[in-house]
C-alpha positions in Angstrom: -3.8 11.0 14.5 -1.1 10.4 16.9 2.2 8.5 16.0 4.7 7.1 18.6 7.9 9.0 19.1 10.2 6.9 17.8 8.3 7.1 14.4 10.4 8.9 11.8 9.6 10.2 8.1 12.0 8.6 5.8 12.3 9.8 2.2 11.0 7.9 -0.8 13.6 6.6 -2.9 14.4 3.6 -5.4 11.2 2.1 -7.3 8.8 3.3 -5.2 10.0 6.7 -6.0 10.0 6.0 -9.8 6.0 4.6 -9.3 5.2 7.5 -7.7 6.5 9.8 -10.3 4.9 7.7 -13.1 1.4 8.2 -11.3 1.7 12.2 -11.1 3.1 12.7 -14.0 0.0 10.2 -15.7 -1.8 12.2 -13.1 -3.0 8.5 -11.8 -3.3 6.9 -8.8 -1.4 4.1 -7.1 -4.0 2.6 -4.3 -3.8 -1.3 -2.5 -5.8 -4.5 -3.2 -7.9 -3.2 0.4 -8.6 0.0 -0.6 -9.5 -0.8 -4.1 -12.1 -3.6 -2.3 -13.4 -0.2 -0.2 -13.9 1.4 -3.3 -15.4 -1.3 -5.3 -17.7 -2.1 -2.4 -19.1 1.6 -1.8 -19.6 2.1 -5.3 -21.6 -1.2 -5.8 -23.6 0.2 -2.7 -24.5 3.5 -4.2 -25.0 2.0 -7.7 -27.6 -0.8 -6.0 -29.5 2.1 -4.2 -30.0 3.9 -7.2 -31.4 1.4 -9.0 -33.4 -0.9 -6.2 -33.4 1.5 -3.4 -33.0 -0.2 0.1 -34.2 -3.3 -1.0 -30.2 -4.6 -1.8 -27.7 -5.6 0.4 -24.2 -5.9 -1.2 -22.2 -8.9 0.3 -18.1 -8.0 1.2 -15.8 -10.4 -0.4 
């Protein structure tokens, strides 16, 4: 992946610095509302092919 030059790391600090260490100390995860939709939608894919095969379609939100 390419980033633009003018792109810069900056270092985590304040609360998002004390989630962060909550979740690997916990050893948790700290995801977003759209990539826990990804999630829930891929596993309600897998879990409907188990059981019906390709005979379900699962809907996005």
């Amino acid at each position: 992946m390419k980033y633009p030059f003018h792109t810069e790391s900056m270092p985590v600090v304040g609360q998002e610095a004390q989630m962060l260490l909550k979740a690997i100390e916990s050893n948790s995860v700290i995801t977003n509302a759209a990539s826990q939709a990804t999630v829930n939608r891929i596993l309600a894919r897998r879990q409907a092919f188990r059981s019906h095969g390709n005979k379900v379609k699962i809907q996005r939100d």
